[in-house]
N, C-alpha and C positions, 0 to 999 in steps of 0.2 A: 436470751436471759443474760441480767447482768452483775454487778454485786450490788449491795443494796442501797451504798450511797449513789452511786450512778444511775440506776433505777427510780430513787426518788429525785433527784435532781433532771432527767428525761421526763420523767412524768409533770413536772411541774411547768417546766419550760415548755408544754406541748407536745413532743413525743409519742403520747398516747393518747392524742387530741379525738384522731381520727375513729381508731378503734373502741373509744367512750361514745364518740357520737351514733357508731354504725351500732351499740348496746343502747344506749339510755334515748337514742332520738333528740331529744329535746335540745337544743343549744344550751339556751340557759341553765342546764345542769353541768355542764360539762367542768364548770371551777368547783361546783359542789363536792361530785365523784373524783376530780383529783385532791382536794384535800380529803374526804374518806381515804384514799388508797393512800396518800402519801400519810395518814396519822396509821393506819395496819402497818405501814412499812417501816413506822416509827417504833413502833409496839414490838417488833420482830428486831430489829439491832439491838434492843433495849435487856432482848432474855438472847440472841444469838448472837449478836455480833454482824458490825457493816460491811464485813467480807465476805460473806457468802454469797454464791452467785443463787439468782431466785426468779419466780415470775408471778406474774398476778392473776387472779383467775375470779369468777363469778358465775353464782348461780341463781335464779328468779325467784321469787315466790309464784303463785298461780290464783289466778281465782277461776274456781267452776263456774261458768254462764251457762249449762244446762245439764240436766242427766243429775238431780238432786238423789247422792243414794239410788245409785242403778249400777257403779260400778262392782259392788262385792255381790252383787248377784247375775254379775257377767253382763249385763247393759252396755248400752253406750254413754258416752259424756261429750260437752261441750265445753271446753277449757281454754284460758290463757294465761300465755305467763305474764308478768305484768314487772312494774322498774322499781319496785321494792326487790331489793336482792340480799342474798349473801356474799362476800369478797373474802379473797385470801391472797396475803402472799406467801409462799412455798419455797421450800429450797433442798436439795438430798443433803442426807446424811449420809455415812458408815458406818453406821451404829448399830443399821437392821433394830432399829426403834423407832417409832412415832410420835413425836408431842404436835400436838394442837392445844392452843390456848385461844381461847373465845373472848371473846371481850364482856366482860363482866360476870367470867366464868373460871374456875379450877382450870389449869392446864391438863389437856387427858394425855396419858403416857403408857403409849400399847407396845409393848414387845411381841416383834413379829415372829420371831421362836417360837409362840405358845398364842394360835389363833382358836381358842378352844372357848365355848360359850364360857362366860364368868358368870354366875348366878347374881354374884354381889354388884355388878353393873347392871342388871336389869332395868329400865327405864330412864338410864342416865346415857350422857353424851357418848360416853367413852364406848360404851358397847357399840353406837355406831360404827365409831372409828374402826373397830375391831372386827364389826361384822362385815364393812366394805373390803378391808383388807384381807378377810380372810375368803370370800365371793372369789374378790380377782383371782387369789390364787387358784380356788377350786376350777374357777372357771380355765385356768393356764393361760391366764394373763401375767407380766411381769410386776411385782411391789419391789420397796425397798423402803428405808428408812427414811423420812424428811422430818423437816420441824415446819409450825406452818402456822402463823396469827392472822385473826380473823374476827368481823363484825357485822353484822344484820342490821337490815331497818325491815326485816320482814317481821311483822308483828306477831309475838307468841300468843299463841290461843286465839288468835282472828280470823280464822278458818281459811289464812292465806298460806298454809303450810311453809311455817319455819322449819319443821323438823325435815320436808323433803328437801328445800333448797341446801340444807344442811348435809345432808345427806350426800344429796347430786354435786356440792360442791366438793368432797370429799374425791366422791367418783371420777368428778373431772381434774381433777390434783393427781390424782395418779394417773390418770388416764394420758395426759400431758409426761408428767416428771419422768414417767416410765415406758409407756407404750405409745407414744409417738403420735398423741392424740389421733389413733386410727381405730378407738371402742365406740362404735355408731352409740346414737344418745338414748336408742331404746334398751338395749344392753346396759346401760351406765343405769336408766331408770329402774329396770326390773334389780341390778345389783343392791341398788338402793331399797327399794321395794325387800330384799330380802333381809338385812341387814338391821329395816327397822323389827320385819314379822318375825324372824329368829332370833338375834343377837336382844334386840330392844324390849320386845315381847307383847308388839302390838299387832292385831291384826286387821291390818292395814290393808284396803284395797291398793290398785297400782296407779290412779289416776294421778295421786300429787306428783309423785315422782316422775312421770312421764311429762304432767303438762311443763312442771319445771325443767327437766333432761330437754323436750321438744321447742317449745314456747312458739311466741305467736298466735294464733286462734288455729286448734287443730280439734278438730274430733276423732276421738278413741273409741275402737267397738271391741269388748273386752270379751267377745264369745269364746273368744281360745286365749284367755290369760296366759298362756305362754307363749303366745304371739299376734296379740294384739294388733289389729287393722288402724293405724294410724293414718287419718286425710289431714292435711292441710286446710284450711279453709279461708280464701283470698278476700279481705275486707279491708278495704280504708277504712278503720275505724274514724281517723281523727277528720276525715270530711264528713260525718255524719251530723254532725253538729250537738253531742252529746259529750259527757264524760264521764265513763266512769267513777261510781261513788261507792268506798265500802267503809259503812259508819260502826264501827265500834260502841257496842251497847254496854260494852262492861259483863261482868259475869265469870265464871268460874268453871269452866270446863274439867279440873280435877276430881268433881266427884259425880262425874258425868259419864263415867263409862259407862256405867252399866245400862244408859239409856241408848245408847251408840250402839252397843250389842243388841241391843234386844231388836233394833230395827232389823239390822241382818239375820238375827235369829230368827223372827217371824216371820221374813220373807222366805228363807232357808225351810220353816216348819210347814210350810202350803206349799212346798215344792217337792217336800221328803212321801205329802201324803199323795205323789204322783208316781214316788220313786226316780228321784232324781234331787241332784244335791243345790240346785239353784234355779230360781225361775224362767231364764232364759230360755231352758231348757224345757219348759211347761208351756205349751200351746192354750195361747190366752182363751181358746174356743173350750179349751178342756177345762180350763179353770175354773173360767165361768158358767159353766152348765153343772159343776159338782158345790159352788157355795152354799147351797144347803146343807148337806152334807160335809162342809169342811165348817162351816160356822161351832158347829156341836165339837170337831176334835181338835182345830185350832184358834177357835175367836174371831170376835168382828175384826179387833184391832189388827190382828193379821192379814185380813180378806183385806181389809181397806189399804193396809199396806201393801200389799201385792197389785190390787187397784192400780194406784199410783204406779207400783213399778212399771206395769204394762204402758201407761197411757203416755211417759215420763221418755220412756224409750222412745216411742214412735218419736215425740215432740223435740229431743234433741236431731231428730231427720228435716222436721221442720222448719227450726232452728236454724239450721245451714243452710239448706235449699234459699230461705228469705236472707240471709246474708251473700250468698254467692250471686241471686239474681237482685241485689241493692235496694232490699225491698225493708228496709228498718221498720217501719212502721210493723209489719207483718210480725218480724225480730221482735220486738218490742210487745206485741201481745201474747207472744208466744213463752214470753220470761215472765210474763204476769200470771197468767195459767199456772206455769210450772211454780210459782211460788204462794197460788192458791192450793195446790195439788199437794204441796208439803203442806201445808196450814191443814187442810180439812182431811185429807186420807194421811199421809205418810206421817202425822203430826208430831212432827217436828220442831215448834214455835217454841215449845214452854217445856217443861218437865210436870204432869202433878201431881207429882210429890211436893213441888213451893210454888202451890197456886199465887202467892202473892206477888211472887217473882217473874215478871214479862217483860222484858226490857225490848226484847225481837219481837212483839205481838206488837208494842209501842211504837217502835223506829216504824215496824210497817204501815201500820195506822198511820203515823203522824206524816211518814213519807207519802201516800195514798190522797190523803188529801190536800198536799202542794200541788202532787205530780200528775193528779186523774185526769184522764183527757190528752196528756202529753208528753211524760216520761214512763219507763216502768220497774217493779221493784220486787226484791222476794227474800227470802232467805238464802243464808250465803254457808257453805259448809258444813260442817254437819250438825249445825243447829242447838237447839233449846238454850242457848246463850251465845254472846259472844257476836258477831256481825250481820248483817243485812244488806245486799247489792243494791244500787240504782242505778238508772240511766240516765241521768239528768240532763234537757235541753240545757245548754250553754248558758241562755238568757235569765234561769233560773239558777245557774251554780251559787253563785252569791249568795243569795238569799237563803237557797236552800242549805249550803253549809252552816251558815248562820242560825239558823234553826234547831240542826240536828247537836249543834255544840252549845244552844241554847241550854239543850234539856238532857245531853250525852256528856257534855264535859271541853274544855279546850282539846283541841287536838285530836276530838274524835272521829273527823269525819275526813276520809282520804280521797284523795283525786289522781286516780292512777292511771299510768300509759299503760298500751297493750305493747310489750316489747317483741322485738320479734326472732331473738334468740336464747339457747335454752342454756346450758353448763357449755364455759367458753374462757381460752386463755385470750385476757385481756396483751394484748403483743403490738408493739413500736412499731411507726411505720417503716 
């Protein structure tokens, strides 16, 4: 670490050439991500001062490629992290205080004196900040005071989880400035995981945070949420001849909770009438021989939802089996399924409460019939608004972004790498 006009003057000149490329891949990003860091490190002399010694750090967003809503009932998933990130520069204090100032946000200012829930932070930044800090400590990890400015291109409400990169970028800020980056990154994720479900007051399964904390293509099987079986899973994506597409439909996930719960409630309510607190737990042979008798005390919509969970499970085993033996095609119908399987059991597409409102029943449609016969596409996150995954062959990128920004909007439609690390200090050669 150094102070922070030396810092941005290395960083500019190449410095951090190396360590940008072994994060972002791409060559041609690499002036990109030094002007992002060097305008944070701009931001940061501007409220602290250019003499502080600091370092840079980053954390991914993720998109799920399988396992739609199978993690909060102990499932598996199919996740990556991908080069939409969050960055920070960091530096300690002695104040035994915390400010983060976000970019295009309040500065949060947590006194680590008093790491007690705050009620009046409830779903705001700051309780983040407050609930990682307060983890490490439980955990008897070291904190301290830093100041720390920072910016996202992970998009809010895109089901590419800003609020975990957020999070895990926190976790990796101290994890670094204090404890000698030696907190493995499933620890950093479950911290994060806690932080949002306590301090924030969401109840949040642990996927975002992990696939961001891990990245790369990894599969999570979450049977023991408190320790979680994480594989790797070995893909040249970028020789496949596809790209990743995640097209933003617009849409308002604010007054969307209550259909996010209800999904885990109803899979949770066909589990309770097994005696057991999640379907995992529920031997798919027993499930299915009592739907008669669970239609009359929990609903179709529930059975069908459970449906899904079972079939969703297996399919992210599928999923990686035809990835590890390079069999994309296989890949590729196996994401189509799974995004039939949200559409007609786990329905997830739309809300109806605003039948009028399908922007993801469209994107998928309208993507279906570019892609039929040759890419494949589904819902992306946790659905009834907000984004849609694709595969798209190569030869089709063009056209197909051009489409989906025909009828989505400029800017709506993202072409993103699979990066292959998870919360990381950005460090000189």
């Amino acid at each position: 670490m150094s102070d922070m006009k030396t810092l941005k003057e290395t960083l500019l000149n190449g410095g951090y050439d190396s360590a940008l490329q072994a994060v972002y891949l791409d060559e041609g990003q690499i002036e990109l991500q030094r002007q992002r860091y060097a305008a944070v490190i701009d931001s940061f002399i501007s409220l602290f001062g250019a003499e502080r010694i600091g370092g840079l750090f980053s954390a991914p967003g993720r998109s799920e490629i399988g396992g739609n809503h199978t993690d909060h009932n102990h499932g598996r998933v199919l996740a990556a992290g991908i080069d939409l990130d969050a960055i920070a520069v960091a530096s300690k204090n002695t104040e035994n205080i915390v400010r983060v100032k976000s970019e295009g946000y309040r500065m949060d200012v947590i006194d680590l004196s008093d790491l007690s829930i705050q009620e009046k932070e409830t779903s705001h930044s700051a309780s983040l900040v407050r609930g990682v800090c307060a983890r490490f400590q439980q955990l008897g990890y070291r904190i301290g005071g830093f100041d720390a400015t920072t910016a996202s291109r992970v998009l809010s409400g895109s089901g590419l989880s800003s609020s975990a990169a957020f999070e895990v970028l926190l976790g990796t800020m101290l994890n670094y400035l204090f404890n000698d980056g030696k907190i493995d990154p499933v620890e950093i994720a479950q911290i994060a995981q806690y932080a949002e479900n306590v301090y924030f007051g969401k109840p949040c399964g642990l996927l975002d945070q992990m696939a961001s904390a891990v990245s790369g293509f990894v599969m999570i099987d979450f049977k023991d949420p408190s320790s979680p079986v994480i594989e790797k899973v070995d893909f040249d994506f970028a020789s496949c001849g596809h790209s990743l597409c995640i097209v933003d439909t617009g849409g308002n996930h604010s007054d969307l909770t209550d259909e996010y719960a209800a999904v885990r409630k109803e899979m949770e309510a066909v589990a309770a009438e097994f005696q057991k607190p999640v379907l995992r737990e529920v031997a798919e042979a027993d499930f299915l021989r009592e739907i008669p008798t669970l239609r009359n005390r929990v609903g179709d919509r529930a059975i069908l939802r459970a449906m899904h969970f079972y079939e969703e499970n297996q399919r992210v085993l599928r999923e990686v089996e035809a990835l590890r033996s390079g069999d994309f095609e296989a890949f590729k119908q196996n994401v189509i399924e799974s995004g039939q399987s949200s559409f007609m059991y786990n329905q997830n597409v739309f809300t109806p409460r605003l039948p009028n409102e399908q922007p993801v029943a469209l994107a998928l449609q309208l993507t279906e019939r570019m892609l039929r016969g040759k890419g494949a596409w589904r819902v992306h996150g946790g659905g009834f608004a907000g984004t849609i995954q694709a595969f798209v062959p190569n030869d089709c990128l063009e056209a197909y972004r051009a489409e989906m920004e025909r009828i989505f909007g400029v800017n709506s439609c993202y072409v993103l790498s699979i990066r292959p690390v998870g919360g990381v200090q950005i460090a000189a050669e």
